[in-house]
PDB file of N, CA, C, O and CB in Angstrom:
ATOM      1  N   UNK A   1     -21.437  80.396 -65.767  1.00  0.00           N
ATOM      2  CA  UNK A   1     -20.284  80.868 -66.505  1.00  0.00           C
ATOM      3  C   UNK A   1     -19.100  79.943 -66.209  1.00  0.00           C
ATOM      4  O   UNK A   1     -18.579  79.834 -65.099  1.00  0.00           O
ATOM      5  CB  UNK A   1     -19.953  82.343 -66.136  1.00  0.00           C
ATOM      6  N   UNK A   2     -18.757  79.335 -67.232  1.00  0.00           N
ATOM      7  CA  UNK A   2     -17.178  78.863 -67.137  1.00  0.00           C
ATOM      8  C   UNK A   2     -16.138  79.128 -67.224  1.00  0.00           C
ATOM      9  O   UNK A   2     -15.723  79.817 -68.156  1.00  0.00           O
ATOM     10  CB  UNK A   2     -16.851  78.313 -67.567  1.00  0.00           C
ATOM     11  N   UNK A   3     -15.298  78.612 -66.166  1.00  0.00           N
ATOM     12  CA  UNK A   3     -13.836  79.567 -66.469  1.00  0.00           C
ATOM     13  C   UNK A   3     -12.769  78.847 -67.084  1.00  0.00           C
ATOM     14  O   UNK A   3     -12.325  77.841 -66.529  1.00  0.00           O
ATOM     15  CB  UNK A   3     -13.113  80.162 -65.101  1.00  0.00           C
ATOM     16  N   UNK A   4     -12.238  79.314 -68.335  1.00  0.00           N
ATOM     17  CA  UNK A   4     -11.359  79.004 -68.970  1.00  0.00           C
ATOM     18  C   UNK A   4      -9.932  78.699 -68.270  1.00  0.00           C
ATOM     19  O   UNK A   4      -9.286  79.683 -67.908  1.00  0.00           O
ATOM     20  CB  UNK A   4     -11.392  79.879 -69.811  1.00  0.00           C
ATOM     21  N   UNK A   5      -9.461  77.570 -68.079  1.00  0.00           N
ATOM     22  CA  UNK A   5      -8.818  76.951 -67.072  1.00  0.00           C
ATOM     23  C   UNK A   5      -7.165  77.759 -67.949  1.00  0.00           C
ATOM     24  O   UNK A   5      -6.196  78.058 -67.251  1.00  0.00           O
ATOM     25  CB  UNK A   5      -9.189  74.864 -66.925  1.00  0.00           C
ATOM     26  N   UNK A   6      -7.167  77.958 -69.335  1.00  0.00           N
ATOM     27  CA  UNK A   6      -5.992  78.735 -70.284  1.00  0.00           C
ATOM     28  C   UNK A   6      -5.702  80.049 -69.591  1.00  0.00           C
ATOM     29  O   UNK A   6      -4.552  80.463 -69.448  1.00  0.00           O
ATOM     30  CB  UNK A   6      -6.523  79.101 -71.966  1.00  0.00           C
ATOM     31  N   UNK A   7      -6.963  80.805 -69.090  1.00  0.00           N
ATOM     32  CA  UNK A   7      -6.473  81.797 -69.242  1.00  0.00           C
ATOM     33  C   UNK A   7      -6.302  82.419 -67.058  1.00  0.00           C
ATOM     34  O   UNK A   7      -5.999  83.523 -66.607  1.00  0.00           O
ATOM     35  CB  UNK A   7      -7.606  82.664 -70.587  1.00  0.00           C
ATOM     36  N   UNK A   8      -6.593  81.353 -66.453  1.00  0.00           N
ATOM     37  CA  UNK A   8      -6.558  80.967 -65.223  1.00  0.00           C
ATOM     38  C   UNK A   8      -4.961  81.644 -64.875  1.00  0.00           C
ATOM     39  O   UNK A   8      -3.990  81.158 -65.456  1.00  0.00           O
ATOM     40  CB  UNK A   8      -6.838  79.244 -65.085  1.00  0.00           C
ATOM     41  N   UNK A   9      -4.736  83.037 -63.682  1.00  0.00           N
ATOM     42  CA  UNK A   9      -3.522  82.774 -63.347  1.00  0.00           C
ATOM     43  C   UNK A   9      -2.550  81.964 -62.797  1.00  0.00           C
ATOM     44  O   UNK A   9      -2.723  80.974 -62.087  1.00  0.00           O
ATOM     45  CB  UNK A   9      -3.430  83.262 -63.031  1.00  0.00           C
ATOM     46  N   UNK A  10      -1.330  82.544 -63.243  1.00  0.00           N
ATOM     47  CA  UNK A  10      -0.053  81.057 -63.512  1.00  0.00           C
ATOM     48  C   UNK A  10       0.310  81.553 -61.765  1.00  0.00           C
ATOM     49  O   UNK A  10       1.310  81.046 -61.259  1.00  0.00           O
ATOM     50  CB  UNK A  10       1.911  81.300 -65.293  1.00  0.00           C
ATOM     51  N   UNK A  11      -0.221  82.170 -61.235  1.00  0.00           N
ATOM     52  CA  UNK A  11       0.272  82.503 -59.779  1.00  0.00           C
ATOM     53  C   UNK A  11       0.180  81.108 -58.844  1.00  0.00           C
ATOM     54  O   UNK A  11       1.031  80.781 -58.016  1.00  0.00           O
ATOM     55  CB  UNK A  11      -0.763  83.793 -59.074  1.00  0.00           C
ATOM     56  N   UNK A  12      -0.982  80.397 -59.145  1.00  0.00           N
ATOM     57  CA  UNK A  12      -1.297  79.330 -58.201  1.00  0.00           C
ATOM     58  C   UNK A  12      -0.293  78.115 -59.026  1.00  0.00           C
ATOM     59  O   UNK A  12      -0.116  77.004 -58.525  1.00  0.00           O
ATOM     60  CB  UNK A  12      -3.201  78.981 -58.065  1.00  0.00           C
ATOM     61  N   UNK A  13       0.053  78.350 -59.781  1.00  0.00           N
ATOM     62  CA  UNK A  13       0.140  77.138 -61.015  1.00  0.00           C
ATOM     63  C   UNK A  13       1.461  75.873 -59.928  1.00  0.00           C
ATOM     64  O   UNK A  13       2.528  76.080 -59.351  1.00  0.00           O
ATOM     65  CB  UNK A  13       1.153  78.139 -63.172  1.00  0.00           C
ATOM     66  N   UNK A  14       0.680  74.768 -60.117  1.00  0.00           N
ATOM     67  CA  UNK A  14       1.955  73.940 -58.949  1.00  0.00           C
ATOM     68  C   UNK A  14       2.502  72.491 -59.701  1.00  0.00           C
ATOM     69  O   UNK A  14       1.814  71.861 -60.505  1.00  0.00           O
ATOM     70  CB  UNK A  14       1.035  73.322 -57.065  1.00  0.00           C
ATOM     71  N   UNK A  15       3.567  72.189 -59.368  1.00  0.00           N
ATOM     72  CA  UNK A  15       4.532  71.250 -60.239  1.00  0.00           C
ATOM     73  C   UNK A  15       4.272  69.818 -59.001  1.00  0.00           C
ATOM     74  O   UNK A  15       3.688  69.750 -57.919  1.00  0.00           O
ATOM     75  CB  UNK A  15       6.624  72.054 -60.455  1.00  0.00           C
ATOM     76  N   UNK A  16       4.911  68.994 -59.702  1.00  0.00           N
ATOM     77  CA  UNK A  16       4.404  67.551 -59.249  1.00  0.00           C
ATOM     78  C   UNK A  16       5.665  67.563 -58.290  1.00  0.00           C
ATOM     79  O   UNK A  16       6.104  68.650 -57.915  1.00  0.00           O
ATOM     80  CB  UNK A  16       4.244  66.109 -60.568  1.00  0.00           C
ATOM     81  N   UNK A  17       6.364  66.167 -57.810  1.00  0.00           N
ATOM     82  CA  UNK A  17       7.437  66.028 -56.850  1.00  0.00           C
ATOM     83  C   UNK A  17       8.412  65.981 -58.382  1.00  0.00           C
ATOM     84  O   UNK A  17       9.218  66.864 -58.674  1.00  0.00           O
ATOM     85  CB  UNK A  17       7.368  64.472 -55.525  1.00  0.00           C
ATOM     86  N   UNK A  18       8.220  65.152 -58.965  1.00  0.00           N
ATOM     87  CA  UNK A  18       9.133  64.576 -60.468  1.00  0.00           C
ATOM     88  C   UNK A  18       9.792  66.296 -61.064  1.00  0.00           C
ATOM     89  O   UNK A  18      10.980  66.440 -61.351  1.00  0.00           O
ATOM     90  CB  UNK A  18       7.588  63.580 -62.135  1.00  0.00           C
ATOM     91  N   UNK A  19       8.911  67.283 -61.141  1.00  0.00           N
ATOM     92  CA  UNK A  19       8.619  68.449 -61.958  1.00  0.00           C
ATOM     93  C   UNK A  19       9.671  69.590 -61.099  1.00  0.00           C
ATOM     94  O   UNK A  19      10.635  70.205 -61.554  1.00  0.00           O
ATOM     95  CB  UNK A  19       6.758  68.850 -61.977  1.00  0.00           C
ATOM     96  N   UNK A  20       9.112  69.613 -59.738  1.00  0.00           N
ATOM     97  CA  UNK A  20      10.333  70.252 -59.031  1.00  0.00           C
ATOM     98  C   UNK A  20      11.640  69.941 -58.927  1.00  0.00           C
ATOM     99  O   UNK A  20      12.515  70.798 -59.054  1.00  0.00           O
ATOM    100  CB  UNK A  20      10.152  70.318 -57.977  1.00  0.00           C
ATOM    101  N   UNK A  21      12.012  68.071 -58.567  1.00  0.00           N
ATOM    102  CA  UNK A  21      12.924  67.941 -58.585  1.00  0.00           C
ATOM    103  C   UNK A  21      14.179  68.202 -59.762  1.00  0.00           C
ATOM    104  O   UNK A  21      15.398  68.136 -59.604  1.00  0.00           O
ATOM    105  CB  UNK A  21      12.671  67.113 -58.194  1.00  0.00           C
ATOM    106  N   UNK A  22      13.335  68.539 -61.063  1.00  0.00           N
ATOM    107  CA  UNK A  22      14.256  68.623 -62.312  1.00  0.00           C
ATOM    108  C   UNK A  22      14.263  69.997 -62.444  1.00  0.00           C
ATOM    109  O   UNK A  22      15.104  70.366 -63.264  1.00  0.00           O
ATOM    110  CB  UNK A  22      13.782  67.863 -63.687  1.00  0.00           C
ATOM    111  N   UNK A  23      13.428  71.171 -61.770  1.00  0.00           N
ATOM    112  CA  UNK A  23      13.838  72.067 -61.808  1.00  0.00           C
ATOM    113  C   UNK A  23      15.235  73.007 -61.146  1.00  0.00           C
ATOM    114  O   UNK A  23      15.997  73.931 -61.434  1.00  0.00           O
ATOM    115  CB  UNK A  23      12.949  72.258 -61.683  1.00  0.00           C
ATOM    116  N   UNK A  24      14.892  71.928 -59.965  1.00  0.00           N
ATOM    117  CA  UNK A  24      15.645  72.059 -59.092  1.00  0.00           C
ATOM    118  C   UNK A  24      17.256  71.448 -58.960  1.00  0.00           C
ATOM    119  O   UNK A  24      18.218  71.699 -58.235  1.00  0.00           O
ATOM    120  CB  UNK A  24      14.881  71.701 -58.275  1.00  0.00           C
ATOM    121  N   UNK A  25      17.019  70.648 -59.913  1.00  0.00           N
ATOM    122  CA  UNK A  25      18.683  69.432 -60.184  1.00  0.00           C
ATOM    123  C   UNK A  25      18.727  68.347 -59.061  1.00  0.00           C
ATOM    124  O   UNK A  25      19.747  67.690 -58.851  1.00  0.00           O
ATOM    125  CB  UNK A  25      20.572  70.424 -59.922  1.00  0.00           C
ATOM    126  N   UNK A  26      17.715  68.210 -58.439  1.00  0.00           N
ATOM    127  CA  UNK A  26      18.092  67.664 -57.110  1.00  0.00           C
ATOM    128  C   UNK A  26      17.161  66.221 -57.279  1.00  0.00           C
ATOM    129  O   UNK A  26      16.135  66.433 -57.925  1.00  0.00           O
ATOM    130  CB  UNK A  26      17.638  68.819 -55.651  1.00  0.00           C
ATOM    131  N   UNK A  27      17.325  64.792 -56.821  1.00  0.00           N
ATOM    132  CA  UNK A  27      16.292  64.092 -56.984  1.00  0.00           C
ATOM    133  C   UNK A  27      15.119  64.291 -56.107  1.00  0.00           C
ATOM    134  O   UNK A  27      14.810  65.217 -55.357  1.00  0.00           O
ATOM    135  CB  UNK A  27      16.680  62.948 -56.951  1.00  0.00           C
ATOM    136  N   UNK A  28      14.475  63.027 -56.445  1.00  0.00           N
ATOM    137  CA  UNK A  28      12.676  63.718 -55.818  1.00  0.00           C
ATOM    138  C   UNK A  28      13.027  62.815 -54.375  1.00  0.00           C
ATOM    139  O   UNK A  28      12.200  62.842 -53.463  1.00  0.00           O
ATOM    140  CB  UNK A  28      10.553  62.957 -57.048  1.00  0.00           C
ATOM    141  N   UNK A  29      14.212  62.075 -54.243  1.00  0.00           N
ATOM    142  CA  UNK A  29      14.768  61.187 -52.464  1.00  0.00           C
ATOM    143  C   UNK A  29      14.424  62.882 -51.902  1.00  0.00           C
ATOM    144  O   UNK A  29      13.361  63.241 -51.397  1.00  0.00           O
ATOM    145  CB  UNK A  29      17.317  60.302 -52.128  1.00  0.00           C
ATOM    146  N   UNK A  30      15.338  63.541 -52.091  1.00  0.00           N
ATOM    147  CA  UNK A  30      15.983  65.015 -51.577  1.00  0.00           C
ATOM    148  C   UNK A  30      14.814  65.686 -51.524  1.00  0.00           C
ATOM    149  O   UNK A  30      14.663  66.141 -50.390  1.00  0.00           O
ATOM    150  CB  UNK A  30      17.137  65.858 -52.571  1.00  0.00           C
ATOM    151  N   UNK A  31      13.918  65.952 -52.248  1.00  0.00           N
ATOM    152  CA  UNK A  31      12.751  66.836 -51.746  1.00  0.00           C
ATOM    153  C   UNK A  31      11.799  66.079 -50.442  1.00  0.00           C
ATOM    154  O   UNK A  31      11.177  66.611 -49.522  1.00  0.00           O
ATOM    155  CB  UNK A  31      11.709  67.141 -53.171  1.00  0.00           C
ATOM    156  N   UNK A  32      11.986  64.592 -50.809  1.00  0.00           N
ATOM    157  CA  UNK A  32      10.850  64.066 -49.684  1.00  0.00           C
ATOM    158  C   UNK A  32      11.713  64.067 -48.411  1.00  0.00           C
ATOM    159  O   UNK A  32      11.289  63.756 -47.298  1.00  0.00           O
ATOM    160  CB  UNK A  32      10.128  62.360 -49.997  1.00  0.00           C
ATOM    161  N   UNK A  33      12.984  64.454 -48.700  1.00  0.00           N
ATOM    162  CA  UNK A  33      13.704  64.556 -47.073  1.00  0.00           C
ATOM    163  C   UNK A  33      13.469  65.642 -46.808  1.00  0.00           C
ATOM    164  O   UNK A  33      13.161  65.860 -45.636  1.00  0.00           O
ATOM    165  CB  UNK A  33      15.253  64.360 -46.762  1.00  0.00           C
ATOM    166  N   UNK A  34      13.514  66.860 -47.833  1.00  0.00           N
ATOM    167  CA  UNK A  34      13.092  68.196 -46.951  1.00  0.00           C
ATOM    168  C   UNK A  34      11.832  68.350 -46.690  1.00  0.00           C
ATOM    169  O   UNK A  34      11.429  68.964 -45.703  1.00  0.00           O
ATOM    170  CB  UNK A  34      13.411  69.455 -47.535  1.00  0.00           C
ATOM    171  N   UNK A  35      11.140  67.843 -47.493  1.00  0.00           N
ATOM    172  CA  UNK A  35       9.519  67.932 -46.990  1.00  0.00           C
ATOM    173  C   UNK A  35       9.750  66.972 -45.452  1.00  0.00           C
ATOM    174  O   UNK A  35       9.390  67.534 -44.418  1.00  0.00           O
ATOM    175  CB  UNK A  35       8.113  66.981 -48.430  1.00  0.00           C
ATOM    176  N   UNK A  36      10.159  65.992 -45.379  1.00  0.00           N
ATOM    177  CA  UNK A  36       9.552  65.575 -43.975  1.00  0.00           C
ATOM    178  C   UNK A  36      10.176  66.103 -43.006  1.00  0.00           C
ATOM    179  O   UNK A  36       9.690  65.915 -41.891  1.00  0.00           O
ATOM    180  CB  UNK A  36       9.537  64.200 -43.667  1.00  0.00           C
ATOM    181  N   UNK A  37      11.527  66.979 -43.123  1.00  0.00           N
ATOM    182  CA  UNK A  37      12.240  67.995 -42.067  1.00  0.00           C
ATOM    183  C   UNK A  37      11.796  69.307 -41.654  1.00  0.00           C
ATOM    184  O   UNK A  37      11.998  69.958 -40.629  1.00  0.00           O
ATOM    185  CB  UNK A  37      13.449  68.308 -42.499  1.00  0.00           C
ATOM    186  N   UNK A  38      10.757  69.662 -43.327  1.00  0.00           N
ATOM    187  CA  UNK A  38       9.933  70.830 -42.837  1.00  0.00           C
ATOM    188  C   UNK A  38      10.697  71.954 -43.948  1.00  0.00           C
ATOM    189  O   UNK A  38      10.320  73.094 -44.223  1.00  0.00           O
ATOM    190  CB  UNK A  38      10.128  71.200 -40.899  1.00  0.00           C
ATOM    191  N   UNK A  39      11.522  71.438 -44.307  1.00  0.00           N
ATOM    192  CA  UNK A  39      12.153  72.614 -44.866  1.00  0.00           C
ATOM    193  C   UNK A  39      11.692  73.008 -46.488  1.00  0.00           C
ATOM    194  O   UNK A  39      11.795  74.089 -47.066  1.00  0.00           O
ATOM    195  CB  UNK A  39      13.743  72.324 -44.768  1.00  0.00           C
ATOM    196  N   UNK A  40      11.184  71.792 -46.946  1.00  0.00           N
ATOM    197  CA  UNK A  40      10.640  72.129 -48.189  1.00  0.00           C
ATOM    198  C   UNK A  40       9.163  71.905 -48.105  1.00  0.00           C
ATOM    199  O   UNK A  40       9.015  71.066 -48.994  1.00  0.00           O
ATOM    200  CB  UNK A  40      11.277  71.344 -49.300  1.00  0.00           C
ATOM    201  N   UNK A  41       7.704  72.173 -47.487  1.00  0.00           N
ATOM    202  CA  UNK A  41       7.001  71.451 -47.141  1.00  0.00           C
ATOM    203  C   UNK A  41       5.977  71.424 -48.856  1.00  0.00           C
ATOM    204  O   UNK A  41       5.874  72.414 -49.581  1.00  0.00           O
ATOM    205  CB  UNK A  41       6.428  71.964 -45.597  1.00  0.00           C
ATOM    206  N   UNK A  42       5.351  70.054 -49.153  1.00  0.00           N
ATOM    207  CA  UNK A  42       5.231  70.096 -50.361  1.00  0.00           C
ATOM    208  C   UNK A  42       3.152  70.193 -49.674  1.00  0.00           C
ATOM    209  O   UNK A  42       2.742  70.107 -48.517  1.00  0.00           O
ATOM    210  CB  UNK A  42       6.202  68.556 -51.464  1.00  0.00           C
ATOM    211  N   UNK A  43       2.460  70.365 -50.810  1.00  0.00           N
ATOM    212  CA  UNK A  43       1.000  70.400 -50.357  1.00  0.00           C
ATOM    213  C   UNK A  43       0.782  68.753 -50.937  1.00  0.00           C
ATOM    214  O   UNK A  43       1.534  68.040 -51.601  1.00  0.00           O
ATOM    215  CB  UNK A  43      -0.133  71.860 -51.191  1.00  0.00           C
ATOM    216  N   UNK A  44      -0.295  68.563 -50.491  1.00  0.00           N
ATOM    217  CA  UNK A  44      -0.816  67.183 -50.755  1.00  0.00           C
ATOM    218  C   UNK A  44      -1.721  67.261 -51.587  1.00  0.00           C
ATOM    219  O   UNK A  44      -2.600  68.050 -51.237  1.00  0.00           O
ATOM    220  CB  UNK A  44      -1.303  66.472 -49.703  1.00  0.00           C
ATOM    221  N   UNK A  45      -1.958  66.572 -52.952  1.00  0.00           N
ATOM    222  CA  UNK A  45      -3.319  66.336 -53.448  1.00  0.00           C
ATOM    223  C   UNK A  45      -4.272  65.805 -52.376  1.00  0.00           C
ATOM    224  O   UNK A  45      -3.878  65.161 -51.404  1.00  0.00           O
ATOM    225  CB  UNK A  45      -3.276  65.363 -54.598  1.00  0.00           C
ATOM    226  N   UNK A  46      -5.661  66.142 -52.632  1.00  0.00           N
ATOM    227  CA  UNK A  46      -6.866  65.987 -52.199  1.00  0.00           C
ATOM    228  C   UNK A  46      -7.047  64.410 -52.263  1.00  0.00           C
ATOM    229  O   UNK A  46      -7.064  63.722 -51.242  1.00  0.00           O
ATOM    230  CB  UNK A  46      -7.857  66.843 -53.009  1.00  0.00           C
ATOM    231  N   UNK A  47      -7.170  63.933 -53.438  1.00  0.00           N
ATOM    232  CA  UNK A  47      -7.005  62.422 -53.453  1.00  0.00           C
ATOM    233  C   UNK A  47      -6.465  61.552 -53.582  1.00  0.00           C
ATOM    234  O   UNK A  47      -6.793  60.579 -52.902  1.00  0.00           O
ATOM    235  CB  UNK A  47      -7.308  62.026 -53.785  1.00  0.00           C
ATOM    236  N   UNK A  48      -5.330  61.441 -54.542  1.00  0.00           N
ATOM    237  CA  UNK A  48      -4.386  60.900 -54.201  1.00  0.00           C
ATOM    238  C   UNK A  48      -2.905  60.833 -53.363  1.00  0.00           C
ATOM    239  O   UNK A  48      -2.025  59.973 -53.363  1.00  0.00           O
ATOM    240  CB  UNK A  48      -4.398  60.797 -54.891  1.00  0.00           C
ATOM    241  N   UNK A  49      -3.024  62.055 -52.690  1.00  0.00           N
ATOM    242  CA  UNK A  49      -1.756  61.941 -51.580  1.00  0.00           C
ATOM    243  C   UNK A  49      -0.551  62.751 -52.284  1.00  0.00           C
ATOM    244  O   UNK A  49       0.254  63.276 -51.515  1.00  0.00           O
ATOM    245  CB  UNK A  49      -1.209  60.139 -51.246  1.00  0.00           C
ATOM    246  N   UNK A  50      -0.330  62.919 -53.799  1.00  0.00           N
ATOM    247  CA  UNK A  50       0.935  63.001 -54.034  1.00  0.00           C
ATOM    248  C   UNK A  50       1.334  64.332 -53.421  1.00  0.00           C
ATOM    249  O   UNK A  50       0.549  65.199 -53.038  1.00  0.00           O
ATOM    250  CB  UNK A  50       1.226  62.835 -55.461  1.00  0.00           C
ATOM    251  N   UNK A  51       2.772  64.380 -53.377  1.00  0.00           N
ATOM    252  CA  UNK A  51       3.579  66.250 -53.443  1.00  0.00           C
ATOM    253  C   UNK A  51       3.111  66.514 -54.232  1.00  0.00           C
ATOM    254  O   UNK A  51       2.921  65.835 -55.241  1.00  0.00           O
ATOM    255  CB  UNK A  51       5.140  66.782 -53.687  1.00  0.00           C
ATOM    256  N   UNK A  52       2.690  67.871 -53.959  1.00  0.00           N
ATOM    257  CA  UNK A  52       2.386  68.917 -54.837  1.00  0.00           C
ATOM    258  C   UNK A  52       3.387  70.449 -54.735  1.00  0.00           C
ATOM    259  O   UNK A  52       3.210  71.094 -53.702  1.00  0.00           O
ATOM    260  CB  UNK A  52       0.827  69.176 -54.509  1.00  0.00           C
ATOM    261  N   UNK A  53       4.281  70.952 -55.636  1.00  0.00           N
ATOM    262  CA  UNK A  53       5.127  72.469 -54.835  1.00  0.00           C
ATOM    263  C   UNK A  53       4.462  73.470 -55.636  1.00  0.00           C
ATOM    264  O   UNK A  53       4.252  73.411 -56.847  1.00  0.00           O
ATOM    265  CB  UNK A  53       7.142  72.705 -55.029  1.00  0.00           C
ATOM    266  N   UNK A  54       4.185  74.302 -54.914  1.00  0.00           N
ATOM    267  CA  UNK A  54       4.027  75.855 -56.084  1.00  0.00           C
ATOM    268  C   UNK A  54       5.069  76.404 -56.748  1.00  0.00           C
ATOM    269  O   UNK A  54       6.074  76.942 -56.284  1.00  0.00           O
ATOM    270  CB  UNK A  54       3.602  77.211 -55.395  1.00  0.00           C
ATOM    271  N   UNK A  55       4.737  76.218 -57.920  1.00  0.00           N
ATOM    272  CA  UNK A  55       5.870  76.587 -59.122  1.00  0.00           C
ATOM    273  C   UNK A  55       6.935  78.102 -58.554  1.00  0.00           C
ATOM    274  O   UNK A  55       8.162  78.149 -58.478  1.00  0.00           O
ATOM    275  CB  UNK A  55       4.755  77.099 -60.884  1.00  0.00           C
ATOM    276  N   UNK A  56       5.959  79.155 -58.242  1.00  0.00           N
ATOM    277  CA  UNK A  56       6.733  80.066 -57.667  1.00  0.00           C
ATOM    278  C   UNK A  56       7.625  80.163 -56.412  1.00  0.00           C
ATOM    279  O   UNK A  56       8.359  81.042 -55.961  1.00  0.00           O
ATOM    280  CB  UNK A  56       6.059  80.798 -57.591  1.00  0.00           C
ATOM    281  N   UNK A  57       7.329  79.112 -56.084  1.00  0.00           N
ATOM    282  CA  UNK A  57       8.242  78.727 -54.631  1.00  0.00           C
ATOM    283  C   UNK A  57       9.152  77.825 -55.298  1.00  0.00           C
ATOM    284  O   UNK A  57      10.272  78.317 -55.439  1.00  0.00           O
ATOM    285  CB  UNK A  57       7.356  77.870 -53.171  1.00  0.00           C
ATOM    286  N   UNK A  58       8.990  76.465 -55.824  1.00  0.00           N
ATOM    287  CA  UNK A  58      10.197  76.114 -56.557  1.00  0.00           C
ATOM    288  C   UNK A  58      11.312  77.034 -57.504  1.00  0.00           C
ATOM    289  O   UNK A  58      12.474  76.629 -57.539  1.00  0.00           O
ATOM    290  CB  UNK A  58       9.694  75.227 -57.336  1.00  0.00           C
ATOM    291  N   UNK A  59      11.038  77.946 -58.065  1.00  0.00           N
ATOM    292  CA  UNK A  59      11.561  78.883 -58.903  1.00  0.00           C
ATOM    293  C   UNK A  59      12.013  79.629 -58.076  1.00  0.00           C
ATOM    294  O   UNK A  59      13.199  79.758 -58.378  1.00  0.00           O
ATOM    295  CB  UNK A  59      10.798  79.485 -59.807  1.00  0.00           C
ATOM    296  N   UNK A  60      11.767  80.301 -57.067  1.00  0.00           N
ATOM    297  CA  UNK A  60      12.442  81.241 -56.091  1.00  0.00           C
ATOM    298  C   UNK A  60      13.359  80.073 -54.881  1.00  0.00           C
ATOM    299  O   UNK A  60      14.209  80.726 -54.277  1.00  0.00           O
ATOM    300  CB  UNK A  60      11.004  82.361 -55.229  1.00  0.00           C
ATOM    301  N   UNK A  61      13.348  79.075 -54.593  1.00  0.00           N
ATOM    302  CA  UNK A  61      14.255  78.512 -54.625  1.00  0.00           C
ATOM    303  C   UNK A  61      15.769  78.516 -55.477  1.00  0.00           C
ATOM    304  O   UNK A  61      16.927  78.821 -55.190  1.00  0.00           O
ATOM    305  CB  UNK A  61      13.673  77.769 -54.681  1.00  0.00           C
ATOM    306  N   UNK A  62      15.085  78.019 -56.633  1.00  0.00           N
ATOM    307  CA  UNK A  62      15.922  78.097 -57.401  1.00  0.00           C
ATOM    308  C   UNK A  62      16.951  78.905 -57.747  1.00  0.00           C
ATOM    309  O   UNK A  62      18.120  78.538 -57.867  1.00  0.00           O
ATOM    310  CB  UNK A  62      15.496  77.996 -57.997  1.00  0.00           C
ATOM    311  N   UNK A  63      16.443  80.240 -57.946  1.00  0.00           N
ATOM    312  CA  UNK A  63      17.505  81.573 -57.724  1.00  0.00           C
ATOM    313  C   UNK A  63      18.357  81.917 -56.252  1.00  0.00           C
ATOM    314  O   UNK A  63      19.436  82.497 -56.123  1.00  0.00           O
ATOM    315  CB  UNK A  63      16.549  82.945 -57.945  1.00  0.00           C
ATOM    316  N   UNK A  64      17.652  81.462 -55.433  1.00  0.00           N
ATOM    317  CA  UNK A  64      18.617  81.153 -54.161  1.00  0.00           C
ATOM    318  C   UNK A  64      19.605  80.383 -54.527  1.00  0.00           C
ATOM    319  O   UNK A  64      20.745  80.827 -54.665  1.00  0.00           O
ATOM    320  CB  UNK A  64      17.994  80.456 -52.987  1.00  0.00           C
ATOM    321  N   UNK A  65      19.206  78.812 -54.779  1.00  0.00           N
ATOM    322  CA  UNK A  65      20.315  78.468 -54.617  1.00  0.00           C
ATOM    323  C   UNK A  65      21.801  78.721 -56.053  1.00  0.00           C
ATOM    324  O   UNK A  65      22.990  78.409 -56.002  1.00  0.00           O
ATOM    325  CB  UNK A  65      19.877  77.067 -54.211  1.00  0.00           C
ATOM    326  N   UNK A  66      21.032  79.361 -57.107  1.00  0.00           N
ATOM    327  CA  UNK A  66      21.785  79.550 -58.450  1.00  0.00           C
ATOM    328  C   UNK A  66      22.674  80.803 -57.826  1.00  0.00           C
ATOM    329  O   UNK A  66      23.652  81.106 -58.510  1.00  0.00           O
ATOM    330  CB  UNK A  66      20.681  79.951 -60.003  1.00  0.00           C
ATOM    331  N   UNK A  67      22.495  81.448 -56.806  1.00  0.00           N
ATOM    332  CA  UNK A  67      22.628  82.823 -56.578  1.00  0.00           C
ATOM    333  C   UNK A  67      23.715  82.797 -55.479  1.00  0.00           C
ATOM    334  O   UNK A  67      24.399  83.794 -55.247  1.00  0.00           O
ATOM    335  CB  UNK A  67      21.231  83.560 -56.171  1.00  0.00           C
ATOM    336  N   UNK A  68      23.870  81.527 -54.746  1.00  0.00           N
ATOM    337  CA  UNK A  68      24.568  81.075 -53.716  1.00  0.00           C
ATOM    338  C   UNK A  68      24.463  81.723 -52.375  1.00  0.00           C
ATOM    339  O   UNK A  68      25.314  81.812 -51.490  1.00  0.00           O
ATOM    340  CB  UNK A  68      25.763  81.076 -54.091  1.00  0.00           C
ATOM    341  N   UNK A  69      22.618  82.374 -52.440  1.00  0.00           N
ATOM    342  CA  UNK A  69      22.652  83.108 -51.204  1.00  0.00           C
ATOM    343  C   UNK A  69      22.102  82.193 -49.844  1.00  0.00           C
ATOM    344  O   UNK A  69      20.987  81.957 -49.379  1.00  0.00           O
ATOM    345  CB  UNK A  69      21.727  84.442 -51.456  1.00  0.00           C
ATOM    346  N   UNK A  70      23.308  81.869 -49.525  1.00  0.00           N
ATOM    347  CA  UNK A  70      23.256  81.078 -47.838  1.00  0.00           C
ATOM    348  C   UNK A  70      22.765  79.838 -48.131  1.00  0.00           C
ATOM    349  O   UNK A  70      22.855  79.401 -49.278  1.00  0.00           O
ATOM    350  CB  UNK A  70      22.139  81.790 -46.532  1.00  0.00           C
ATOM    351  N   UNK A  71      22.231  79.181 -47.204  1.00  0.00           N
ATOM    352  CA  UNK A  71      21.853  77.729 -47.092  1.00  0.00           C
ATOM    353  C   UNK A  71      20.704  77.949 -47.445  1.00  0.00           C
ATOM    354  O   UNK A  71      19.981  78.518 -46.627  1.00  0.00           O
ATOM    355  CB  UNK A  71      21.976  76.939 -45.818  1.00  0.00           C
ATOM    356  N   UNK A  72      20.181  77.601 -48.681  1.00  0.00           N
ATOM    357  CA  UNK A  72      18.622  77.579 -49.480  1.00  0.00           C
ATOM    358  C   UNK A  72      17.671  76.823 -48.904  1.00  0.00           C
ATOM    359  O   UNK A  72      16.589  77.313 -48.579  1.00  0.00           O
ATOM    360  CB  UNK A  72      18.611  77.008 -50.919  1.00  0.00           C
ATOM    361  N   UNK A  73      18.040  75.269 -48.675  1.00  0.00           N
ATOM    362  CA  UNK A  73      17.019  74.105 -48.156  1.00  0.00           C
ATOM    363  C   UNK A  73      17.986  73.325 -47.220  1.00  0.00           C
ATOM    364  O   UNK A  73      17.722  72.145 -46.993  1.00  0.00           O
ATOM    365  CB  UNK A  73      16.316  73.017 -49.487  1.00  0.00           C
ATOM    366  N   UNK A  74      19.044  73.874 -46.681  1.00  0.00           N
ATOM    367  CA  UNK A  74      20.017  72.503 -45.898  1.00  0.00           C
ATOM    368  C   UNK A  74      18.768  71.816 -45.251  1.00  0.00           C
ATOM    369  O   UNK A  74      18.905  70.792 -44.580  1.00  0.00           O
ATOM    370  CB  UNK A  74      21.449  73.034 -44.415  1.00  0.00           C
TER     371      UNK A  74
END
């Protein structure tokens, strides 16, 4: 049985370094500084190495910092 990758939940669904950073307003310098401080930590593709963020963690970021509650990623 195959699974229809369409109808796959959007729970796991994860954005590139490029994809967060424009969600986020911030460049993709600024995410690879919080990823290597720990504060944003991004997952790694399997083979090629890149950041990977989970969309729902970028997005709940996001309302932090739209929301001005405290220091989001200092």
């Amino acid at each position: 049985m195959s699974v229809d990758m369409a109808k796959r939940p959007r729970g796991n669904e994860l954005v590139t370094i490029k994809g967060a950073a424009e969600i986020l307003r911030v460049s993709d310098q600024t995410l690879r500084r919080w990823d290597k401080s720990g504060k944003l930590r991004a997952r790694r593709h399997p083979m090629n190495g890149y950041r990977l963020y989970p969309l729902k963690m970028v997005q709940d970021l996001k309302r932090r910092i739209d929301s001005g509650s405290g220091a989001a990623a200092r």
